[in-house]
SELO-820859 format. One record per atom (N, C-alpha, C, O): residue in one letter; atom name; x, z, y. Coordinates in nm, 2 decimals, padded with zeros to 4 digits. Example, Ala and Ser with C-alpha at 12.3 -4.5 7.8 and 13.67 -1.06 7.14 Angstrom:
2
+------+------+--------+--------+--------+
: code : site :      x :      z :      y :
+------+------+--------+--------+--------+
:    A :    N :  01.32 :  00.78 : -00.57 :
:    A :   CA :  01.23 :  00.78 : -00.45 :
:    A :    C :  01.32 :  00.78 : -00.33 :
:    A :    O :  01.42 :  00.85 : -00.33 :
:    S :    N :  01.28 :  00.71 : -00.22 :
:    S :   CA :  01.37 :  00.71 : -00.11 :
:    S :    C :  01.29 :  00.79 :  00.00 :
:    S :    O :  01.34 :  00.80 :  00.11 :
+------+------+--------+--------+--------+
end
This chain:
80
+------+------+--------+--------+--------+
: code : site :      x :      z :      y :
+------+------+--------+--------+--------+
:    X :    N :  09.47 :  03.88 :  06.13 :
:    X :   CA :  09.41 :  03.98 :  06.06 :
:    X :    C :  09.26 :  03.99 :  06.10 :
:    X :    O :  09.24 :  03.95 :  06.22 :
:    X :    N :  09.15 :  04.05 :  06.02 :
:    X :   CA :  09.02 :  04.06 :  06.07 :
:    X :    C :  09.02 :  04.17 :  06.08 :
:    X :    O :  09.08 :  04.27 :  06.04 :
:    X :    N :  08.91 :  04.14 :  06.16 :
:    X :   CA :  08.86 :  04.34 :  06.16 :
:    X :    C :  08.75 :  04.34 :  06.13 :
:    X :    O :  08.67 :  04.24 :  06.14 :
:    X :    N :  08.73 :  04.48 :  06.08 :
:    X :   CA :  08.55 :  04.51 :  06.01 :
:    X :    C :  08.47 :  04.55 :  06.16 :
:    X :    O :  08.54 :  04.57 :  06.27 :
:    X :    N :  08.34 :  04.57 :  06.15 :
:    X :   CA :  08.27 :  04.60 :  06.23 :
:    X :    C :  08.12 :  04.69 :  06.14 :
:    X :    O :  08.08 :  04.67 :  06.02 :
:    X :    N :  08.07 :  04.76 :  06.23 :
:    X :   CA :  07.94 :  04.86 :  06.09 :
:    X :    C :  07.79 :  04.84 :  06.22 :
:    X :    O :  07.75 :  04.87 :  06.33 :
:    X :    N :  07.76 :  04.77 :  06.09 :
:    X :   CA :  07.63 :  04.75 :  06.14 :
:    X :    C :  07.53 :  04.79 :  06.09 :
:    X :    O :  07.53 :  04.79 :  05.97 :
:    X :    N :  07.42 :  04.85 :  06.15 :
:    X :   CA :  07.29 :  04.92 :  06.09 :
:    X :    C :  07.22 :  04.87 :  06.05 :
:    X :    O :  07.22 :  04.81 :  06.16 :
:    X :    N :  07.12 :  04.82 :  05.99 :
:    X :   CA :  07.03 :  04.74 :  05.93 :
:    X :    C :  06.92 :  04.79 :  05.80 :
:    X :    O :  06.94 :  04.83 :  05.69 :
:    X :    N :  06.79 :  04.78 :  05.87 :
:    X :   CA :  06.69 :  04.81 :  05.76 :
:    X :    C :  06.76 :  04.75 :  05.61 :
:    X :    O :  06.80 :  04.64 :  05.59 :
:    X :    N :  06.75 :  04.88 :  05.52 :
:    X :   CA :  06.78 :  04.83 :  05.41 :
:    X :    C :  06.67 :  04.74 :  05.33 :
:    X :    O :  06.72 :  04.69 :  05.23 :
:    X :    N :  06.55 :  04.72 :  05.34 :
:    X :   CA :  06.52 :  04.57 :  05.29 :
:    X :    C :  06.56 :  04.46 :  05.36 :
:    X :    O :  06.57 :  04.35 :  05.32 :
:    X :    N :  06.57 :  04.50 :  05.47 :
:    X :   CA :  06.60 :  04.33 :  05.54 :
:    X :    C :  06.77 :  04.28 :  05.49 :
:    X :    O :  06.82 :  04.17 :  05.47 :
:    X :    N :  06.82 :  04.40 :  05.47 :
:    X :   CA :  06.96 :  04.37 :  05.38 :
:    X :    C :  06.96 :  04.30 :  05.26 :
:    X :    O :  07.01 :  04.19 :  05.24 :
:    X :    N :  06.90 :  04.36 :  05.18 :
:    X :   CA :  06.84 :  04.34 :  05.05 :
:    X :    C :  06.81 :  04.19 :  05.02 :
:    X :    O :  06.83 :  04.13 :  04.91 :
:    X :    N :  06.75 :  04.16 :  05.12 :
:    X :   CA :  06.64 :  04.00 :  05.15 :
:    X :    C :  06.78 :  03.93 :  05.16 :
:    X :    O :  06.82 :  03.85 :  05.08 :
:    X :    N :  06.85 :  03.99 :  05.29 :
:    X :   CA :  06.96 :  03.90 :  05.33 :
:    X :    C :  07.06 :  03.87 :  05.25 :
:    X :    O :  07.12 :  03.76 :  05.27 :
:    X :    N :  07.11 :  03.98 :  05.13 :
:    X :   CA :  07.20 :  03.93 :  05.01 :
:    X :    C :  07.13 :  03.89 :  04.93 :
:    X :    O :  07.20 :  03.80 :  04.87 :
:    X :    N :  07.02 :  03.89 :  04.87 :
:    X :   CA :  06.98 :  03.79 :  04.76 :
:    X :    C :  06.94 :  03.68 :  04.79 :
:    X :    O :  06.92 :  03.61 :  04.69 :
:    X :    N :  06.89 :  03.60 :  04.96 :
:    X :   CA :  06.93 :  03.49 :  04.98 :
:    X :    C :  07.11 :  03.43 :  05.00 :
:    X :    O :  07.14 :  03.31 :  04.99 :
:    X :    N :  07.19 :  03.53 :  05.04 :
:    X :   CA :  07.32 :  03.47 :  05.03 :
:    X :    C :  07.35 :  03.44 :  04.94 :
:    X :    O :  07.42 :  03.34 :  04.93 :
:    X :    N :  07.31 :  03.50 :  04.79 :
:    X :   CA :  07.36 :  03.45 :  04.67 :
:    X :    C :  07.30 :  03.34 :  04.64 :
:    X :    O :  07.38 :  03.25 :  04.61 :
:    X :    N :  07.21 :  03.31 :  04.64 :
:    X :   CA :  07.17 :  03.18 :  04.62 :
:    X :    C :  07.25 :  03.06 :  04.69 :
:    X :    O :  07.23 :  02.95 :  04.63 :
:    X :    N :  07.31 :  03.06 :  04.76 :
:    X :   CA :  07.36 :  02.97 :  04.85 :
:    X :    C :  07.48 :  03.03 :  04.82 :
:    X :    O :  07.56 :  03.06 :  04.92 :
:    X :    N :  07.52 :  03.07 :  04.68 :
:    X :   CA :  07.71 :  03.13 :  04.67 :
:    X :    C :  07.78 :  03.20 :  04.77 :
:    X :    O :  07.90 :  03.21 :  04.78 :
:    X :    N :  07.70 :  03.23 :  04.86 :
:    X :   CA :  07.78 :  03.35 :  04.97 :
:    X :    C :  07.80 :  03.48 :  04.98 :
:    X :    O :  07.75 :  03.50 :  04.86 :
:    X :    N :  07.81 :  03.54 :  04.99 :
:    X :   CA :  07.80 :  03.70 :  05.04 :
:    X :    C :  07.76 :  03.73 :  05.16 :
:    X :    O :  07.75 :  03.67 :  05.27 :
:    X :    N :  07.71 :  03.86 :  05.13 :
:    X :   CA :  07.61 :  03.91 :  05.32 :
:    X :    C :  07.75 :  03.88 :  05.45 :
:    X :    O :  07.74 :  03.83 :  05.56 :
:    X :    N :  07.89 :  03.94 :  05.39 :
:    X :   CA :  07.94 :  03.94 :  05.47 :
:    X :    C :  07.99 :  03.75 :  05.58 :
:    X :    O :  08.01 :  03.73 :  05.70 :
:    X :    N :  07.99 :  03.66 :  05.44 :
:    X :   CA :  08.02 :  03.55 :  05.48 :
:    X :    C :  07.88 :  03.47 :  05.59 :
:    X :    O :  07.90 :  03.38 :  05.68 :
:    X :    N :  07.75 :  03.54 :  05.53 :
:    X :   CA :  07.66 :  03.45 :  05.61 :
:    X :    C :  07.63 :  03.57 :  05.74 :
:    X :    O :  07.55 :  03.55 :  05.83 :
:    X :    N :  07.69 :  03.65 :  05.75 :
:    X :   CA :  07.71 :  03.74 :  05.86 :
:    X :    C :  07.81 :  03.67 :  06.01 :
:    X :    O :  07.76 :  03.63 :  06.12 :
:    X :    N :  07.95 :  03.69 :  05.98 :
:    X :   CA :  08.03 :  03.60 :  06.00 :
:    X :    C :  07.96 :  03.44 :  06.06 :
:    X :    O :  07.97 :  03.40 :  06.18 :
:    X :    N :  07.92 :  03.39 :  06.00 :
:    X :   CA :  07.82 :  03.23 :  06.02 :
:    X :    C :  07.75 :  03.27 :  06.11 :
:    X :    O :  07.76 :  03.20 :  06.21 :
:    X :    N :  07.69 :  03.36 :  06.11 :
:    X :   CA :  07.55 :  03.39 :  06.25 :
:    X :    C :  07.61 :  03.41 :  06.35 :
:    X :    O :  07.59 :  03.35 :  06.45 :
:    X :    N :  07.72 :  03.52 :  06.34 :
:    X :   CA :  07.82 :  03.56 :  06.44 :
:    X :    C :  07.93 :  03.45 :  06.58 :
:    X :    O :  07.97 :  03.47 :  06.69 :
:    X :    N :  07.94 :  03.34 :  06.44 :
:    X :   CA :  08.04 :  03.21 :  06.48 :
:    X :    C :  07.92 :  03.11 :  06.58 :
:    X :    O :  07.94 :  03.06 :  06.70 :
:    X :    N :  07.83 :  03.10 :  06.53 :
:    X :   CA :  07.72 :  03.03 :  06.57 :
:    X :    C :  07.67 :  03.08 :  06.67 :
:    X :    O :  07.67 :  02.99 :  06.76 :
:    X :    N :  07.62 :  03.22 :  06.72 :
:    X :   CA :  07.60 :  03.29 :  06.84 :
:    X :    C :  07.68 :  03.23 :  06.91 :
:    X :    O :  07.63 :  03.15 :  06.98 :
:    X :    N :  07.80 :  03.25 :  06.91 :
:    X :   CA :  07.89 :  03.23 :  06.99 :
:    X :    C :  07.87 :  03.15 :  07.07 :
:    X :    O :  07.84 :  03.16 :  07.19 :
:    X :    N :  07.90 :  02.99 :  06.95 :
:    X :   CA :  07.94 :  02.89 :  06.96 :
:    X :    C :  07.83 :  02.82 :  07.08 :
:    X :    O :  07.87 :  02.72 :  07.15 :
:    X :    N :  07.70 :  02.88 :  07.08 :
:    X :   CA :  07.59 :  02.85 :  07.12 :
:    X :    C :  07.63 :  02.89 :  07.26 :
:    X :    O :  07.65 :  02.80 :  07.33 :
:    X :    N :  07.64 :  02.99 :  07.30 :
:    X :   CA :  07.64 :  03.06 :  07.42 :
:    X :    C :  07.80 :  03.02 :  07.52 :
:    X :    O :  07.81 :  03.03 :  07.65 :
:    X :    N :  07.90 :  02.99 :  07.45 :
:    X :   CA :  08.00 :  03.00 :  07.52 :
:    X :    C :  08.01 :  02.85 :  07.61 :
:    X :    O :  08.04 :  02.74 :  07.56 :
:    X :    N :  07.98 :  02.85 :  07.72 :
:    X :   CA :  07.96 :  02.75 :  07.82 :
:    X :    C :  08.09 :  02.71 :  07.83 :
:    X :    O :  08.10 :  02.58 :  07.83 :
:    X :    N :  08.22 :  02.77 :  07.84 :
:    X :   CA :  08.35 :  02.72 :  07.85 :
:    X :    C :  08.38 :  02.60 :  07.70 :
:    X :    O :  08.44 :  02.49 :  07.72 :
:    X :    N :  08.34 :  02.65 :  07.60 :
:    X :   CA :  08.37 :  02.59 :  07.46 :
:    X :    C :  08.25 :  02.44 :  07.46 :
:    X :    O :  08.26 :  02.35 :  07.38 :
:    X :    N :  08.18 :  02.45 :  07.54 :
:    X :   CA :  08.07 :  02.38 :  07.56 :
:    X :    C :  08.13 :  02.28 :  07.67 :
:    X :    O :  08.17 :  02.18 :  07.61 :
:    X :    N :  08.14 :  02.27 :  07.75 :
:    X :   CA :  08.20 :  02.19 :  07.87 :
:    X :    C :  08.34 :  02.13 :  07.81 :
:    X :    O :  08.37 :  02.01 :  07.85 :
:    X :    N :  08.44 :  02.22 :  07.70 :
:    X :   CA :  08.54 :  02.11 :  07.69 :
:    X :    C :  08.47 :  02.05 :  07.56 :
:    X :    O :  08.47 :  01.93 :  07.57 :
:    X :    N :  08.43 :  02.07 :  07.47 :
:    X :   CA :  08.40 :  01.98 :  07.39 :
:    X :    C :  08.27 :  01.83 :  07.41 :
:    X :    O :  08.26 :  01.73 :  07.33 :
:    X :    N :  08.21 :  01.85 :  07.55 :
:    X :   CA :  08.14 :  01.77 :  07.57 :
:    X :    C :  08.25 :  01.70 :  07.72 :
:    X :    O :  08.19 :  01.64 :  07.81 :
:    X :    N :  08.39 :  01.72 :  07.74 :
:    X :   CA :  08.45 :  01.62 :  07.81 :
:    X :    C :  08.50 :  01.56 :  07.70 :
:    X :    O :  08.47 :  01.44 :  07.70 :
:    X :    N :  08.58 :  01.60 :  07.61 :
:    X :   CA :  08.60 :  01.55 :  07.47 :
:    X :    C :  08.56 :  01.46 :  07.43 :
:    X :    O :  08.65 :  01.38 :  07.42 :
:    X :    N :  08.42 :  01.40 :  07.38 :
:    X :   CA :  08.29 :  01.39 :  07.37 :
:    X :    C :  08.29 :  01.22 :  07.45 :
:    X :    O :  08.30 :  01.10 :  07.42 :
:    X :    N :  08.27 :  01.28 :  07.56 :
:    X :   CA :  08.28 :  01.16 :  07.65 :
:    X :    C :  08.40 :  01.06 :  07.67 :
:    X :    O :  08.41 :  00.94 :  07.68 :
:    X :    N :  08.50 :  01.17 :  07.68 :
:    X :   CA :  08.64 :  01.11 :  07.69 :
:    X :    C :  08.68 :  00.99 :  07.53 :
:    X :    O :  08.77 :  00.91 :  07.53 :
:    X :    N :  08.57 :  01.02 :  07.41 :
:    X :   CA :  08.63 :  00.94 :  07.32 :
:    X :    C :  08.53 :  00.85 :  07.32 :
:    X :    O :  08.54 :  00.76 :  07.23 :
:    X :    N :  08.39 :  00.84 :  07.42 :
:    X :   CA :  08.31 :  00.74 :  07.42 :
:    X :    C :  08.41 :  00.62 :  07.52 :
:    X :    O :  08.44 :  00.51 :  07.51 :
:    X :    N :  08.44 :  00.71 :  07.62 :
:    X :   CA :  08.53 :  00.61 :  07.73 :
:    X :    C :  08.60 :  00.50 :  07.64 :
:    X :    O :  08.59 :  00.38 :  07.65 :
:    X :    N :  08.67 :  00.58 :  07.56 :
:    X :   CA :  08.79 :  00.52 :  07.51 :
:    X :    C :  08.77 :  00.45 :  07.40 :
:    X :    O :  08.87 :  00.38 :  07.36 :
:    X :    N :  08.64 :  00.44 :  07.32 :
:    X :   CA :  08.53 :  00.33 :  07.22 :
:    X :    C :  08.56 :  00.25 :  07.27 :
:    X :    O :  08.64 :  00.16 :  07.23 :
:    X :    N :  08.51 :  00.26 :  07.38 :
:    X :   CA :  08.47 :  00.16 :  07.50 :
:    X :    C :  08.56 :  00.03 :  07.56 :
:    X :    O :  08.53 : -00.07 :  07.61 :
:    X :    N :  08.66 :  00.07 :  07.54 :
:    X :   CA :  08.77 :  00.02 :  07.61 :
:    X :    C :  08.85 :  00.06 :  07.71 :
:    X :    O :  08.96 :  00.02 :  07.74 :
:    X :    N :  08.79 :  00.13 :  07.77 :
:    X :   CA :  08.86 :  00.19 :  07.88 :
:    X :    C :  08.96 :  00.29 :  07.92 :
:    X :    O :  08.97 :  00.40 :  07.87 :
:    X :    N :  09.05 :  00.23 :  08.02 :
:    X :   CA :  09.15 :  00.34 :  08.03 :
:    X :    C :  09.18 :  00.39 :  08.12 :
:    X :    O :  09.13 :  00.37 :  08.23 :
:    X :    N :  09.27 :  00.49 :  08.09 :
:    X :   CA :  09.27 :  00.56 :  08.22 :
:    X :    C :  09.28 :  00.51 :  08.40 :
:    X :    O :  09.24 :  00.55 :  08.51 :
:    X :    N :  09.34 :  00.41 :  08.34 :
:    X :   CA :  09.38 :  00.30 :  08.54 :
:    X :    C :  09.24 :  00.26 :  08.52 :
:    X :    O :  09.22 :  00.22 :  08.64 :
:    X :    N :  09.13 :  00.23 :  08.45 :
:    X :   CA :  09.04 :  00.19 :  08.48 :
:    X :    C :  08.92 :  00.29 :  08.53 :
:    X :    O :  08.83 :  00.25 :  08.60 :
:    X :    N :  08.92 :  00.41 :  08.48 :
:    X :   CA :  08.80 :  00.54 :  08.53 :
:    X :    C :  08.91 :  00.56 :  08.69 :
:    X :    O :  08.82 :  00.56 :  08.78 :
:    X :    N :  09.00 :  00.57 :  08.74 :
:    X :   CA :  09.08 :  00.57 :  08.84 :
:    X :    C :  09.03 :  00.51 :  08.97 :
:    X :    O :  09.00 :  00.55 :  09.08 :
:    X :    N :  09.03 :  00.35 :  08.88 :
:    X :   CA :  09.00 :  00.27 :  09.01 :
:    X :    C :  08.81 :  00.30 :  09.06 :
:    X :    O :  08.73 :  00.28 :  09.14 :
:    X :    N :  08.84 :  00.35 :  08.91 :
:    X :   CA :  08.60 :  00.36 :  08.94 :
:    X :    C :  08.63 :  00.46 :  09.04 :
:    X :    O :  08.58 :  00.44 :  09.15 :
:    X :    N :  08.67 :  00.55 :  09.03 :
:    X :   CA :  08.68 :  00.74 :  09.07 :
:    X :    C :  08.74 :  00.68 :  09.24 :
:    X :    O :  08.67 :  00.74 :  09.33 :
:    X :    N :  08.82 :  00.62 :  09.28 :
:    X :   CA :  08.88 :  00.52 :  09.41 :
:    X :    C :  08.75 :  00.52 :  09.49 :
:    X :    O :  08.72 :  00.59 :  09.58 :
:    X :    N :  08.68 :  00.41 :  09.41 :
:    X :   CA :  08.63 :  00.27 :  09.46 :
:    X :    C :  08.47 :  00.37 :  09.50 :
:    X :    O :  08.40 :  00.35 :  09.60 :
:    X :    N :  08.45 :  00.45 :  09.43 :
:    X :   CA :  08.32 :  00.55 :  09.44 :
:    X :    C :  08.33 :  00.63 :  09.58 :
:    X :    O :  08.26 :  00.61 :  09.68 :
:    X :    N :  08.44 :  00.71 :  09.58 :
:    X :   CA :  08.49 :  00.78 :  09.63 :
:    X :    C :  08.50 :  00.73 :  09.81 :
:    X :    O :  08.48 :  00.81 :  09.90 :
:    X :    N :  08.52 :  00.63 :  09.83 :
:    X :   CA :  08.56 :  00.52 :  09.92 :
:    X :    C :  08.38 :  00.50 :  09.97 :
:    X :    O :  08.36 :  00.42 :  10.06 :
:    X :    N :  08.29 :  00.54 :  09.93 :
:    X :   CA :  08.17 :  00.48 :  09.98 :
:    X :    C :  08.09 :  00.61 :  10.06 :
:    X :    O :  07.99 :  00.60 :  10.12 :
+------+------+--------+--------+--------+
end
């Protein structure tokens, strides 16, 4: 379920901001939401770190490589 939230906002800068959402078939609330998702997404260092092991983990695996092979690297590094 969502929940609402009440926000204050100069009523032209509202005004501005629904008659650009309509143009782009949105609503204030939906390009609201979008700024909101995006803040986030920007700031959340946890969401950031696994999507960039993610990231890497499917470059590894382009690659050819597998897991007994990052292993023996992670060993053999390790060992020096």
């Amino acid at each position: 379920m969502e929940n609402q939230i009440i926000v204050r906002i100069d009523p032209k800068l509202k005004n501005k901001a629904s008659r650009l959402a309509k143009t782009e078939g949105k609503n204030l609330s939906k390009i609201i939401r979008e700024l909101l998702e995006s803040y986030v997404k920007e700031r959340d260092i946890e969401t950031y770190i696994d999507d960039l092991w993610t990231r890497i983990g499917n470059k590894i695996s382009e690659a050819g490589y597998t897991k007994k092979d990052i292993n023996k690297v992670i060993r053999t590094v390790r060992k020096k």
